[in-house]
C-alpha positions in Angstrom: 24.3 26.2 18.4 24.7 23.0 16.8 21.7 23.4 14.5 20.1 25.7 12.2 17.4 27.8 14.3 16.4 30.7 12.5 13.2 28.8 10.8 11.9 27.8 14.3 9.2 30.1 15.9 10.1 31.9 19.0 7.8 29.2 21.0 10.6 26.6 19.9 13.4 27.8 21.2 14.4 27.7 25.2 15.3 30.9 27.4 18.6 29.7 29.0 17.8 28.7 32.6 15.0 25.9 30.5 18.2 24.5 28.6 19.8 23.1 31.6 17.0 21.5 32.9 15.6 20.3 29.7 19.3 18.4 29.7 18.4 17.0 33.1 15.2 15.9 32.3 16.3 14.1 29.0 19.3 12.3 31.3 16.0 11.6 33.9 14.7 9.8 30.4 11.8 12.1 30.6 11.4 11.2 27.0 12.5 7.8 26.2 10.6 5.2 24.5 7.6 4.5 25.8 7.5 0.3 26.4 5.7 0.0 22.9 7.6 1.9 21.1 10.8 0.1 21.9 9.2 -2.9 20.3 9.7 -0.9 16.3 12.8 -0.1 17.6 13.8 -3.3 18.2 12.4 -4.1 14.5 14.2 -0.6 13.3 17.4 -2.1 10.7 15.0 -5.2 9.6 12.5 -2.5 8.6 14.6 -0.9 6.8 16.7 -3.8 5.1 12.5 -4.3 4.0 12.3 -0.9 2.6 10.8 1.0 5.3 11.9 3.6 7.0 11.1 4.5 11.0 11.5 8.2 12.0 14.5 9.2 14.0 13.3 8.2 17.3 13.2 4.7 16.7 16.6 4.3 15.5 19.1 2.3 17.8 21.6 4.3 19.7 19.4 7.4 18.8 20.3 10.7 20.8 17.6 13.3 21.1 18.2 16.2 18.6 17.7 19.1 21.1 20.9 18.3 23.2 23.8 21.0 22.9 21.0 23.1 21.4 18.1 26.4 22.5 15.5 23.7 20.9 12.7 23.2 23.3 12.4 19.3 23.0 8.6 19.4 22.8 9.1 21.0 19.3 11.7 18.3 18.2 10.4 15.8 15.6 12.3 13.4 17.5 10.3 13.9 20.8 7.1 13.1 19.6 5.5 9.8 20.5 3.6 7.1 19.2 0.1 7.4 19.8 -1.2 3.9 19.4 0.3 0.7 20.6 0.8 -2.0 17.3 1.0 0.5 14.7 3.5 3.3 13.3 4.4 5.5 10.4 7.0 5.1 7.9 8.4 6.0 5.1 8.6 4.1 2.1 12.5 4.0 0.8 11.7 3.1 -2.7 9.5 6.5 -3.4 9.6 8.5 -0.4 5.7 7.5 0.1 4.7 7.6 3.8 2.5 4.6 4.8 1.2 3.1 8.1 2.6 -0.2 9.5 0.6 -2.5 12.0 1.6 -5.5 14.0 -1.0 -8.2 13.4 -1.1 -12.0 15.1 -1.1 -14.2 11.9 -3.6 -16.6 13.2 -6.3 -13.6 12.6 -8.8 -12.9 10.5 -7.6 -9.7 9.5 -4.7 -10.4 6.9 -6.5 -13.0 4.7 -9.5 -10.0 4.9 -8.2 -7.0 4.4 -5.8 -9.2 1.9 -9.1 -9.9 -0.3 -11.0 -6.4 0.4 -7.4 -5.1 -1.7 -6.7 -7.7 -3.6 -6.1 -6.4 -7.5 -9.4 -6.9 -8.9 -11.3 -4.3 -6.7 -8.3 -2.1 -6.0 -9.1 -0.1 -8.5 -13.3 0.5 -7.9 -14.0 3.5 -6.8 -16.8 2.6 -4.6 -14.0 0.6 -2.5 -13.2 2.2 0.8 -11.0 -0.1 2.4 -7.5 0.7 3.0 -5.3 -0.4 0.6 -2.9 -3.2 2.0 0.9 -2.5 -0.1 2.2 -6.0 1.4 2.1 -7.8 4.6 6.1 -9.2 5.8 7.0 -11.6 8.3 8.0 -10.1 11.7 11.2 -11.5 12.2 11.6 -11.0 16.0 8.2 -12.6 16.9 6.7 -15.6 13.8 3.4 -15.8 15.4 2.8 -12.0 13.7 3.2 -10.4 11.1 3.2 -6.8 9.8 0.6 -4.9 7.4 2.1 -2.2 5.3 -1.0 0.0 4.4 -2.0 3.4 3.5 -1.3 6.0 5.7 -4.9 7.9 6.8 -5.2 10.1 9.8 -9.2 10.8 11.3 -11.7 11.5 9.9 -12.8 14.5 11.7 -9.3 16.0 12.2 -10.0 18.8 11.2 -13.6 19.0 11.8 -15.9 18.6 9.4 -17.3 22.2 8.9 -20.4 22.3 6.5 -23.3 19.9 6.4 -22.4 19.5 2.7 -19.1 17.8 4.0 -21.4 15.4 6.2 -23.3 14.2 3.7 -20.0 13.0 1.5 -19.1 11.3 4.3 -22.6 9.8 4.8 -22.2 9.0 0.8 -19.1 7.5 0.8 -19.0 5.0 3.7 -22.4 4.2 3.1 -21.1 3.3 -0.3 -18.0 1.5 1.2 -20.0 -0.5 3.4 -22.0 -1.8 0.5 -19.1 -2.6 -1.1 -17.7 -5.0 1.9 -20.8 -6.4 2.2 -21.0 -7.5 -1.7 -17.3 -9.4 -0.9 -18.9 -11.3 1.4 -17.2 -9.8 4.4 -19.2 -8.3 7.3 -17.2 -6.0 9.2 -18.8 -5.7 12.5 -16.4 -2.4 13.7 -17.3 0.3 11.6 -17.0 2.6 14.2 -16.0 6.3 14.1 -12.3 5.6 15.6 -12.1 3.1 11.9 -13.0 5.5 9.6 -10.5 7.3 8.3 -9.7 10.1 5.3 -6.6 10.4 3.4 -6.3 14.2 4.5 -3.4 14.9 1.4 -5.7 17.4 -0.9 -6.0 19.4 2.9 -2.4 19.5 3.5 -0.5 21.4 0.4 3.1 21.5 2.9 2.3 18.1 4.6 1.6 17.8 8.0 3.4 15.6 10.8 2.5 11.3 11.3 1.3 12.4 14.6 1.2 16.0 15.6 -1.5 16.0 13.2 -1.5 20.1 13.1 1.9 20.9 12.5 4.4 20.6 9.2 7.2 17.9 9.4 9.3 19.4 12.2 6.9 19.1 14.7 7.3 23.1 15.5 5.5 24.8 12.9 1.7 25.0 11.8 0.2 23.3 8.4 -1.7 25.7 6.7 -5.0 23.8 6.4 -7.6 23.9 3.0 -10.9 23.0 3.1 -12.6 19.7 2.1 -15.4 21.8 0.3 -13.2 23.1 -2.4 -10.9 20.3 -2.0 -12.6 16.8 -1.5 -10.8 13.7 0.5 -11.8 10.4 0.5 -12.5 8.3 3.7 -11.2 4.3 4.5 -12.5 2.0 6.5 -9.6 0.4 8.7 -8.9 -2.2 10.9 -10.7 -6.0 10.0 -9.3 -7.8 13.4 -13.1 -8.1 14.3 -14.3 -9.0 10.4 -15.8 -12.6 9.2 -16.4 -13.5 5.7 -18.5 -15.9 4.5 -19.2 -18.0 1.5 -22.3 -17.4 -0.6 -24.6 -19.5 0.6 -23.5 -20.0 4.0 -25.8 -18.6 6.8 -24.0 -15.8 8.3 -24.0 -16.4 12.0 -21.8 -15.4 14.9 -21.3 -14.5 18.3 -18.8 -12.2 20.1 -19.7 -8.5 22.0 -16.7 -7.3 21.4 -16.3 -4.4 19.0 -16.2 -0.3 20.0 -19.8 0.2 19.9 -21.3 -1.5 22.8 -25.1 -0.2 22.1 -26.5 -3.5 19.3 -29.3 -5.0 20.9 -28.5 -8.5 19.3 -24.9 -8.5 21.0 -24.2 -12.2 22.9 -21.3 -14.0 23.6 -23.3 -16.9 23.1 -26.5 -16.7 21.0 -25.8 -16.4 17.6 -26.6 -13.4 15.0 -26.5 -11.9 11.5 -23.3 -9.4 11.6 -24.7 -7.9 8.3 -27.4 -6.0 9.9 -24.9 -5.1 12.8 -23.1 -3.2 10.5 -26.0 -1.1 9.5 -27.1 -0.8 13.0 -23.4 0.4 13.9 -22.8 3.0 10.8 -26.2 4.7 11.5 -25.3 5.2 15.7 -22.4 7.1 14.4 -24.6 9.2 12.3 -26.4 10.0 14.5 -24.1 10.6 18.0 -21.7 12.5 15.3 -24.1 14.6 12.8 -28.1 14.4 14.2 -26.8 14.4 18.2 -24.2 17.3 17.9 -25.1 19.7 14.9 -28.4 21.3 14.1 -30.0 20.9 11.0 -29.1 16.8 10.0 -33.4 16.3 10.9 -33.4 15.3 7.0 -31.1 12.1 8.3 -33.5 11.3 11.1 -35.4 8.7 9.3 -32.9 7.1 7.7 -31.0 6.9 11.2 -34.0 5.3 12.7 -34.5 2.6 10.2 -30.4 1.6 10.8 -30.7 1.5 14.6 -34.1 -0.4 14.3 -34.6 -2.9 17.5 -34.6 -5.8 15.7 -32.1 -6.7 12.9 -34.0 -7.6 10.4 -36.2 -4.8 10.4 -33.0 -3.0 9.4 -32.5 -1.9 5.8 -29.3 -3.6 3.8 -26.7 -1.6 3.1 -27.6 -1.0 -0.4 -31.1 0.0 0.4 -29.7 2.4 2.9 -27.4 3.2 0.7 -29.9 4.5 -2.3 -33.0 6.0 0.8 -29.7 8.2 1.0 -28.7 9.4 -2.6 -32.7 10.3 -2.7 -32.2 12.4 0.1 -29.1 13.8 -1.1 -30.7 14.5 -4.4 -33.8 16.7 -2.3 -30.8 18.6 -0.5 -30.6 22.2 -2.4 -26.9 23.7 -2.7 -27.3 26.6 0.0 -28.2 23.8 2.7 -25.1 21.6 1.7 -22.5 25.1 1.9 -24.3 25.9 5.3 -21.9 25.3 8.3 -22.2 22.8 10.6 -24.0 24.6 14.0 -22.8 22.8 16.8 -25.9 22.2 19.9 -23.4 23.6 22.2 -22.5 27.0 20.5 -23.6 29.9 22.5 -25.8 32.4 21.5 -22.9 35.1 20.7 -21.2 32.2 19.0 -24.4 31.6 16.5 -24.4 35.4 15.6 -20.9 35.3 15.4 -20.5 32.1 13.1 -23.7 32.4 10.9 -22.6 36.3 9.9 -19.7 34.6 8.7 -21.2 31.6 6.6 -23.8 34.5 5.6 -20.7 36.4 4.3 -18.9 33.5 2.5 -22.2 32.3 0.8 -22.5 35.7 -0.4 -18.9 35.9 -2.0 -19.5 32.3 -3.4 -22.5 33.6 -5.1 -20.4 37.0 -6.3 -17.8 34.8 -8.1 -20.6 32.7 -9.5 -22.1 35.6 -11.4 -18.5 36.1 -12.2 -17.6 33.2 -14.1 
């Protein structure tokens, strides 16, 4: 044994007769680079002359970890894929800081964007939710891109949310982020669920993998989770490939359908429309397909969710007139409803009793340790 083992769980480690053919399978290249990964691997040693770091995988001449080991290569850091095509992790060399990299086409909108939506003077504003952009470098194997060097965030609903308190502070805060990108002058016309993201760090007290988003470094073991209620996070709006900006005083018109939610009335390749109101039409569908349409007990959001998703655009509220209908419902909210769990539609009746004697039992101790202190 070529390697240290006795951390590893017993589900990481191979019976003999699985060592033979997990060699044959890795000589088969049953897990080689997939085609887009070999693209950072070609970029691998100018990365790193930058300052960043890829993980093991992507190194050139790399040799999978688990050979002339009992390691089951599933639970081998070096095993694990990339998960989207154009962007990967990193680590940064000069502080050990892990951030996200992202293969952009220069002639887009997105660098000069998310460029001004981090720019110094706004960096710092704590009603800004747009990921932060560290630096953006030349890609020197392709000139027509270029890479982004951002924040790394992972979802934001892994893990699940869990109480409807946690709901409403995401409600809050990209409610309050969208206001903010509107006041730059940027309409954003993606704000979809797969481009919000959290950094997850206060959740995470060992760390958890860049991709096998459950587990601790290694890939193999579990990362003991906290919980956003006694430990808040802080969500990001990501990804401006779709975004326009305009001066003041310009009418703000364009057309285009693309975008991940396909459901805006006033979507045309052709006629022109106001993005600004898209956005509000687009934030308040996910609210309500990921909060009114799955959970019960968001009926205080209903109206609010209405007014965003209106027919016509500008029958729609702006987004800082959604943004304070929503602090006066927050404010109506008492403290038991926000600690109450989230209650899925789907749950079965056994699962109710189940899950509400337990939130009955944990609002009870939270109540015993406020008499306490």
């Amino acid at each position: 044994m070529s390697v240290d083992e006795s951390h590893l769980p017993s589900y990481a480690l191979a019976p003999p007769d699985l060592v033979e053919l997990y060699r044959k399978q890795t000589e088969d290249g049953h897990w080689d680079l997939l085609s887009f990964e070999v693209f950072w691997r070609e970029r691998y040693d100018y990365l790193k002359a930058r300052g960043y770091l890829l993980r093991p995988r992507f190194q050139p001449g790399w040799t999978p970890s688990w050979l002339g080991t009992n390691r089951t290569p599933t639970f081998c850091e070096d095993s694990i894929s990339s998960m989207i095509s154009g962007v990967i992790d990193a680590t940064r060399l000069s502080d050990g800081t892990r951030v996200m990299l992202k293969s952009v086409s220069r002639s887009d909108n997105e660098i000069p964007i998310a460029r001004l939506l981090s720019r110094d003077s706004v960096s710092k504003d704590p009603t800004n939710h747009c990921v932060p952009i560290f630096e953006a470098i030349e890609d020197a194997h392709d000139r027509s891109k270029a890479i982004l060097v951002m924040k790394y965030l992972r979802p934001f609903d892994n893990p699940e949310l869990r109480t409807i308190g946690e709901a409403v502070d995401f409600v809050f805060q990209t409610l309050e982020g969208l206001c903010f990108i509107h006041s730059q002058g940027v309409a954003y016309r993606d704000c979809a669920a797969a481009n919000i993201m959290m950094d997850g760090e206060p959740l995470f007290p060992k760390g958890h993998h860049p991709v096998r988003l459950d587990y601790l470094e290694d890939g193999a073991r579990d990362a003991p989770c906290l919980s956003r209620q006694d430990h808040p996070v802080k969500y990001y709006f990501v990804d401006f490939g779709l975004s326009s900006c305009f001066d003041p005083g310009v009418v703000p018109l364009v057309v285009g359908t693309k975008g991940r939610d396909k459901e805006p009335p006033e979507l045309d390749d052709h006629r022109p429309y106001n993005p600004f109101p898209l956005d509000i039409f687009i934030l308040g569908n996910l609210y309500r397909k990921e909060f009114l349409e799955k959970y019960y007990g968001f009926e205080f959001l209903e109206p609010l969710i209405k007014s965003m998703t209106h027919e016509y655009p500008r029958s729609r509220p702006t987004a800082e007139a959604a943004f304070n209908t929503f602090r006066r419902i927050r404010a109506g909210l008492a403290e038991s409803t926000l600690r109450w769990r989230l209650r899925s539609r789907n749950e079965s009746v056994p699962e109710r009793v189940v899950y509400d004697t337990v939130a009955v039992a944990r609002e009870g101790i939270y109540r015993v340790k406020r008499m306490i202190v």
